[in-house]
C-alpha positions as CSV (number, residue, x, y, z in Angstrom):
1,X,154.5,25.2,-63.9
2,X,151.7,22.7,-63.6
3,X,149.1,23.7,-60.7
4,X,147.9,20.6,-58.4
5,X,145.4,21.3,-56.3
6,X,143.3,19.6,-53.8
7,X,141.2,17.1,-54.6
8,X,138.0,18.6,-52.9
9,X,138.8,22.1,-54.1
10,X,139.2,20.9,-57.4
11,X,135.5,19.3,-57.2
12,X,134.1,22.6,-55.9
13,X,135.6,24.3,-59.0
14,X,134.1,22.3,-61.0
15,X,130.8,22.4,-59.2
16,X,131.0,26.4,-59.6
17,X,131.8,26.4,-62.9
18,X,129.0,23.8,-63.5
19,X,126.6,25.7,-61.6
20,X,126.8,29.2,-63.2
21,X,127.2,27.8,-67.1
22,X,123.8,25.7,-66.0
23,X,122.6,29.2,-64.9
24,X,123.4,31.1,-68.5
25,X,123.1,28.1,-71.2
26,X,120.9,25.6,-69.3
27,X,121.5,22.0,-68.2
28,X,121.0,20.7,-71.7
29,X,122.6,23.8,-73.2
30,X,125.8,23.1,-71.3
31,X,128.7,20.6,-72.7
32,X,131.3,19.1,-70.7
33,X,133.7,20.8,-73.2
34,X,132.1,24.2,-71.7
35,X,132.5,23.2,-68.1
36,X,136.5,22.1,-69.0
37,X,136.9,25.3,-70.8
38,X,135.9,27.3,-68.2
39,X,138.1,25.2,-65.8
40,X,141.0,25.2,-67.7
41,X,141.3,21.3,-66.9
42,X,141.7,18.3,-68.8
43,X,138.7,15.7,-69.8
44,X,140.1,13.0,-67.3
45,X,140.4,15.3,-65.0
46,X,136.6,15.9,-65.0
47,X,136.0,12.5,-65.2
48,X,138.3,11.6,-62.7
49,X,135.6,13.6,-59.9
50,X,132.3,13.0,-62.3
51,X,131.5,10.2,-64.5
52,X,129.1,12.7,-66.1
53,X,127.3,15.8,-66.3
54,X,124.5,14.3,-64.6
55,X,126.4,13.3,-61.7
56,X,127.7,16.9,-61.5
57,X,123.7,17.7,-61.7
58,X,123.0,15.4,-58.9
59,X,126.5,16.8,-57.0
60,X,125.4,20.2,-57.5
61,X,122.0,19.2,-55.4
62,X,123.2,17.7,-53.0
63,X,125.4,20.6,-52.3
64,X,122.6,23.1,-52.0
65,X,120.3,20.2,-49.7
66,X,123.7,20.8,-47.4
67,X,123.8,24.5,-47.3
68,X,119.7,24.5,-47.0
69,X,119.2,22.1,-44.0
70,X,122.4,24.1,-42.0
71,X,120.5,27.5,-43.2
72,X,117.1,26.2,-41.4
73,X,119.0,24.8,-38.9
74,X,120.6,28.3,-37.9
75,X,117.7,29.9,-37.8
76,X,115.6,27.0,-35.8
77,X,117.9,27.3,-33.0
78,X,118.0,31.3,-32.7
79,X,115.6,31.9,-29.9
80,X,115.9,35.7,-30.2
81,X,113.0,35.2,-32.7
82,X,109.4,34.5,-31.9
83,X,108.4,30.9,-32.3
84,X,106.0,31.8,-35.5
85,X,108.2,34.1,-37.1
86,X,110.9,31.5,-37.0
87,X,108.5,28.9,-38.8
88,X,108.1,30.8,-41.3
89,X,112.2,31.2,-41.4
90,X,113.1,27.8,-41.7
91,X,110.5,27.2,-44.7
92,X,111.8,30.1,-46.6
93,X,115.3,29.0,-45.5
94,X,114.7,25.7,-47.6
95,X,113.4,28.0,-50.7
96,X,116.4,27.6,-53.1
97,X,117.5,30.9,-54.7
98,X,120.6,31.9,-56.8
99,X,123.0,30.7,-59.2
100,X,121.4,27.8,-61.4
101,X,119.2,26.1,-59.1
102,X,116.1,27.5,-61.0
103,X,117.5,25.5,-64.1
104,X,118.3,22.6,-61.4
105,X,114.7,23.1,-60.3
106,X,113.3,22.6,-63.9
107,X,115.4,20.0,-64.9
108,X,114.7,17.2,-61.7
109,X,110.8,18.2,-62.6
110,X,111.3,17.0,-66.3
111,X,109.7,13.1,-66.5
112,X,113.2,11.0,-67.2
113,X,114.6,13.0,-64.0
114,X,112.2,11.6,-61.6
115,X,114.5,10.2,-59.5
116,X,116.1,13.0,-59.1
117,X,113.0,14.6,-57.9
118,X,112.6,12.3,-55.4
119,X,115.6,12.2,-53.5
120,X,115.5,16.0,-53.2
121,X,112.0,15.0,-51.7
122,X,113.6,12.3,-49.2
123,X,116.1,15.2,-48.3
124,X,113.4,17.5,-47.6
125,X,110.9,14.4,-46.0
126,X,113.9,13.6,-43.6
127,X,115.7,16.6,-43.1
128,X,112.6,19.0,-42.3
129,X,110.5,17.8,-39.5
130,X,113.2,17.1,-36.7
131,X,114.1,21.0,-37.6
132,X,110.8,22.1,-37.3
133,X,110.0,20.3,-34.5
134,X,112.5,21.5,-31.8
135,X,110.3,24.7,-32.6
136,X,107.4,23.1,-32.2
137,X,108.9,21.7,-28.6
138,X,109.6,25.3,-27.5
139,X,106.3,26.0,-28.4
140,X,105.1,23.6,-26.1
141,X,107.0,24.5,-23.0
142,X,105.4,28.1,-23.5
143,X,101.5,26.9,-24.1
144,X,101.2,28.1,-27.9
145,X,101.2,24.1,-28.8
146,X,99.7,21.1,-27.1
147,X,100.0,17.7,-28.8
148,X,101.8,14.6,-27.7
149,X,103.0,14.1,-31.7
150,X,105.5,17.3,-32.7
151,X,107.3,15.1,-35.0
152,X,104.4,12.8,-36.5
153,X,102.7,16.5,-37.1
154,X,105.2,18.3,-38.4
155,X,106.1,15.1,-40.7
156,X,102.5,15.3,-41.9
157,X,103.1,19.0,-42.9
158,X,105.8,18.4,-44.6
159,X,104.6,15.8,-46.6
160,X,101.5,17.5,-47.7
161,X,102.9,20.7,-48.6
162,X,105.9,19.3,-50.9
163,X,103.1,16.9,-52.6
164,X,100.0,19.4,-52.6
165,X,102.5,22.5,-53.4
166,X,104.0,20.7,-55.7
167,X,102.8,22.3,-59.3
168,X,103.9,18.8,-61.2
169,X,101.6,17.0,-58.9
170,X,98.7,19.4,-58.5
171,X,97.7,22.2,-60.9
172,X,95.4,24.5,-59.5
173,X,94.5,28.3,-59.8
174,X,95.4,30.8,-57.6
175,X,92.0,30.7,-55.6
176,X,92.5,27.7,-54.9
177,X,95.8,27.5,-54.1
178,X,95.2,30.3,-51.7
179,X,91.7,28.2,-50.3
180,X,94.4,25.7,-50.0
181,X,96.6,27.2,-48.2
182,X,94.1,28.9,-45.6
183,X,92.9,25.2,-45.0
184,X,96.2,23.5,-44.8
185,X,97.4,26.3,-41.9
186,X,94.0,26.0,-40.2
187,X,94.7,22.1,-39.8
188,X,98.3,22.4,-38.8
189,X,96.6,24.9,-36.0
190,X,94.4,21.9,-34.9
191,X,97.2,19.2,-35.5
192,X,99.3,21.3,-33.0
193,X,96.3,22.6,-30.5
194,X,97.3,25.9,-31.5
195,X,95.0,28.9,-30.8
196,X,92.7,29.5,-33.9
197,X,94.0,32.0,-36.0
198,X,97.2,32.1,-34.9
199,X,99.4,30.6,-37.3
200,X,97.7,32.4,-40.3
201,X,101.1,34.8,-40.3
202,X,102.4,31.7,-42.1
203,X,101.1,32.6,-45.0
204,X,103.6,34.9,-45.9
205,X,105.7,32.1,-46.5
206,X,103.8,31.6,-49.6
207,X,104.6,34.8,-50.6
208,X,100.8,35.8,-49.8
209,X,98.6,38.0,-47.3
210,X,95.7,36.6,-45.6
211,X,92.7,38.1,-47.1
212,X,90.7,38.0,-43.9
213,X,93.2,39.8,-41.9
């Protein structure tokens, strides 16, 4: 008996399939033949959701941008955790991690897939700052921040760190990506009138300790 099922769970099958074979062969390493196989579907039945693999590429992003932004989100609006501590949260809520998205990641950074690099970048651009900044608001009303911009500021963050942390726009060693790092929290700390000092925790975000501490 033929099985019909629904037309969005059919597209997340799909999307799975697609997004563990990207995960074991590689984007280019993975046919639509492969993605079918695993399936069990027919070729307009594919096509019928994706005109191509790309689009199942470009699918697959937008699917983790989803589940990213509602990650940050979740943690942005638990006040049970300290204002800091949930910074550094939501920017490791937006790292991706698991399945293909390390092929995904690799593939958008490849020259003919530029646009595809930048709309992750007007996700993140867009999505970020309003999340960040009802933190930045909280810290406010409790005297850790004082600046009449928490957007514009945390807009400004975001834009430098997905340019300057960027390793396709900026090579740099690791001293100094770590002298940039120490620089860029010492300026969000003035952009925000924070305290001196006392967003240099952040830097565990970076998957670093801060030498001076």
């Amino acid at each position: 008996m033929r099985v019909v099922k629904e037309a969005d769970e059919r597209r997340n099958e799909i999307l799975d399939a697609a997004d563990e074979l990207f995960a074991q062969k590689g984007f280019d390493g993975t046919s639509t033949n492969d993605i079918l196989e695993k399936v069990g579907i027919a070729r307009g039945t594919l096509y019928y959701h994706f005109k191509s693999k790309e689009e199942i590429l470009d699918s697959l992003i937008e699917r983790y941008n989803v589940r990213l932004l509602c990650a940050a989100q979740e943690v942005a609006s638990d006040k049970s955790i300290p204002i800091v501590e949930r910074i550094i949260r939501v920017v490791m809520a937006l790292n991706i991690s698991g399945g293909s998205s390390e092929e995904i990641m690799d593939h958008i950074h490849k020259p003919q897939n530029a646009l595809m690099h930048q709309k992750i970048q007007k996700v993140i651009i867009n999505g970020v700052p309003p999340i960040l900044t009802e933190i930045i608001l909280e810290g406010i009303e409790q005297g850790m921040f004082n600046t009449p911009f928490p957007y514009e500021c945390m807009e400004m963050v975001v834009i430098y760190a997905t340019t300057v942390f960027d390793d396709d726009m900026i090579t740099m060693t690791n001293e100094e990506r770590f002298s940039r790092m120490v620089a860029f929290i010492s300026n969000v700390e003035r952009l925000l009138g924070a305290e001196s000092g006392s967003l240099m925790e952040t830097l565990k975000m970076f998957g670093v300790e801060d030498e001076e501490a």
